[in-house]
C-alpha positions as a Markdown table, in Angstrom:
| # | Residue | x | y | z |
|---|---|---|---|---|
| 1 | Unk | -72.5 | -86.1 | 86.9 |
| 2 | Unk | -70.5 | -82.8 | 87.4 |
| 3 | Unk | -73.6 | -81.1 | 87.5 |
| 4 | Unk | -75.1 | -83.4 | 90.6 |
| 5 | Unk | -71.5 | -83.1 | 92.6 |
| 6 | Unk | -72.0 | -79.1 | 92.5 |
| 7 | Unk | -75.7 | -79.4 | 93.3 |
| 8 | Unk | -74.3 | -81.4 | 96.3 |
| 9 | Unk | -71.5 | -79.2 | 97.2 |
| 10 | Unk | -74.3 | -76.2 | 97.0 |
| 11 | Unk | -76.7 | -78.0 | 99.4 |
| 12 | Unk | -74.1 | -78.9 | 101.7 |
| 13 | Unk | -73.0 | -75.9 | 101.8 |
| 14 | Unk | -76.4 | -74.0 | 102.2 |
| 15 | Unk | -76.6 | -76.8 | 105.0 |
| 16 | Unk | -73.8 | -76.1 | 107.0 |
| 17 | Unk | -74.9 | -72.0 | 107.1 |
| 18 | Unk | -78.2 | -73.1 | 107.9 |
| 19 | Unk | -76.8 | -75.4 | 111.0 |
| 20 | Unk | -74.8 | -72.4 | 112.3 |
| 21 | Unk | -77.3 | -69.9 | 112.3 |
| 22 | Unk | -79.1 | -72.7 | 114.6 |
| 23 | Unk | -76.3 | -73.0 | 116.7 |
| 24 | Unk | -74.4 | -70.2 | 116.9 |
| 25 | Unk | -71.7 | -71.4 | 119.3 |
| 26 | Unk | -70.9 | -74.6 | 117.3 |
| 27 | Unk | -69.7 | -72.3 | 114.9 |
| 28 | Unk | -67.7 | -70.5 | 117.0 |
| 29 | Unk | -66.2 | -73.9 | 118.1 |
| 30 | Unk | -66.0 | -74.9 | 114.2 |
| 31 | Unk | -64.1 | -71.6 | 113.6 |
| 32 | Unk | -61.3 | -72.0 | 116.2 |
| 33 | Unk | -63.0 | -68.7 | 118.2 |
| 34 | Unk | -62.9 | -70.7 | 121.8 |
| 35 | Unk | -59.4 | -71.5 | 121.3 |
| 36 | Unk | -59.0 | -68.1 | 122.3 |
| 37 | Unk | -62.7 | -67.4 | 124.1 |
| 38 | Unk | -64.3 | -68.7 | 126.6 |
| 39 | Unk | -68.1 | -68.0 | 127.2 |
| 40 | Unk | -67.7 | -67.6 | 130.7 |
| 41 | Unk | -63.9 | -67.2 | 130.5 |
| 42 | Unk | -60.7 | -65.4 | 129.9 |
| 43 | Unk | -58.2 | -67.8 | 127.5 |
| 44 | Unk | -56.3 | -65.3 | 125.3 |
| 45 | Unk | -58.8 | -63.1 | 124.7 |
| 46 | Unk | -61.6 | -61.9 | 126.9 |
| 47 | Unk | -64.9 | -64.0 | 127.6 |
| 48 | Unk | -68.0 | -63.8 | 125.7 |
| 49 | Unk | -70.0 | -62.8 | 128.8 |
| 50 | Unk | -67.5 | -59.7 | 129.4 |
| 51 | Unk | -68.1 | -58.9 | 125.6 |
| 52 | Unk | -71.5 | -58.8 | 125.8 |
| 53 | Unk | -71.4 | -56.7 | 129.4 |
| 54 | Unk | -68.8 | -53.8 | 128.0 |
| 55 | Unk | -70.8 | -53.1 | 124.8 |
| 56 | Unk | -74.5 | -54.0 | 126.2 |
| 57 | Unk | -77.0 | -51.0 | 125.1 |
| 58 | Unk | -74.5 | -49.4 | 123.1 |
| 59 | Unk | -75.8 | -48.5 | 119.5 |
| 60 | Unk | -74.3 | -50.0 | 116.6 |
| 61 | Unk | -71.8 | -52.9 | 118.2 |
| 62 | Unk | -73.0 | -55.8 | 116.4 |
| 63 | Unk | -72.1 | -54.1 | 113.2 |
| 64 | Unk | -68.8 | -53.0 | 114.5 |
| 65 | Unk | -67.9 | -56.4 | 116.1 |
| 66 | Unk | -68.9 | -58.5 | 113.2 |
| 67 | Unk | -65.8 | -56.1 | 111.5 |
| 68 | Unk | -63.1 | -56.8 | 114.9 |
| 69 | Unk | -64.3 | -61.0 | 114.2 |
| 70 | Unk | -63.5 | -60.4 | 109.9 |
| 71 | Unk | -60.4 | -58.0 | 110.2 |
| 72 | Unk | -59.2 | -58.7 | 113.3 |
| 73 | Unk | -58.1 | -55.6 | 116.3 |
| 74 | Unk | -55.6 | -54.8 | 119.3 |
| 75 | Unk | -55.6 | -53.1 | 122.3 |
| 76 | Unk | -58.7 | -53.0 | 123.6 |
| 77 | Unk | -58.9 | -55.6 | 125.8 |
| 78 | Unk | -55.2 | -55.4 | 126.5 |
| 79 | Unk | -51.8 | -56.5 | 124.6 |
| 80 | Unk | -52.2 | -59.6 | 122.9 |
| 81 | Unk | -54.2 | -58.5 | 118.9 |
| 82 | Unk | -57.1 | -60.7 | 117.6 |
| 83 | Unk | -55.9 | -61.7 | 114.3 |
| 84 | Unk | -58.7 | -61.4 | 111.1 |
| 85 | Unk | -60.8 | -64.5 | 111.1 |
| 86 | Unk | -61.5 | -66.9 | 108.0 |
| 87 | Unk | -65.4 | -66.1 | 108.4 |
| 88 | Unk | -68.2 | -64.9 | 105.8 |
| 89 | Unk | -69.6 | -61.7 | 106.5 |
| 90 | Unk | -72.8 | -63.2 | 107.4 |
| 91 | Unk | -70.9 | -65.6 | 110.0 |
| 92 | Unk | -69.2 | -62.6 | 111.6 |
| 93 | Unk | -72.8 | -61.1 | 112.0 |
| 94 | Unk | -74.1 | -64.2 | 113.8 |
| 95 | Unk | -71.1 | -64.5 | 115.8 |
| 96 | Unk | -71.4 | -61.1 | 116.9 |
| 97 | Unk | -75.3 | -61.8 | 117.5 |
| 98 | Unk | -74.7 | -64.3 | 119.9 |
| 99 | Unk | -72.1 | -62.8 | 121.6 |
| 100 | Unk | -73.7 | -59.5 | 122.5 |
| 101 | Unk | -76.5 | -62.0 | 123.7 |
| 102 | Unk | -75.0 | -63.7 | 126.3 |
């Protein structure tokens, strides 16, 4: 029985990755991130869209926004920090995917 209730919990799990990665902006949602973000607007922190239009074409910024989503950053989109995020590494990486989309 143990064995079928981890089996589950794998699944599920495996699941749950596999919705995100369809739906990028769910998990964004499902990880607090528009609390904070708009797509289209300024809340605490600046909108997805401006994200995506500072750092379009530059080499290298998934990578290095996937790291600001996990640890967390301040000051460069004025005074108020972006505390670390509870994500995986491979949710920061679709996070930032999406974002620099938009």
């Amino acid at each position: 029985m143990k064995k079928l209730t981890l089996m589950l919990a794998i699944c599920a799990g495996i699941g749950m990755t596999a919705a995100h990665a369809a739906d990028p902006q769910q998990l964004a949602k499902d990880k607090n991130c528009l609390s904070c973000h708009g797509v289209d607007n300024k809340i605490l922190g600046p909108a997805y869209k401006m994200v995506a239009a500072k750092y379009k074409g530059k080499a290298g910024m998934e990578a290095q926004l996937a790291d600001k989503i996990r640890k967390g950053g301040a000051g460069v989109w004025g005074p108020i920090p972006m505390p670390a995020n509870n994500v995986t590494e491979e949710e920061a990486k679709t996070l930032a995917h999406w974002i620099l989309s938009l």
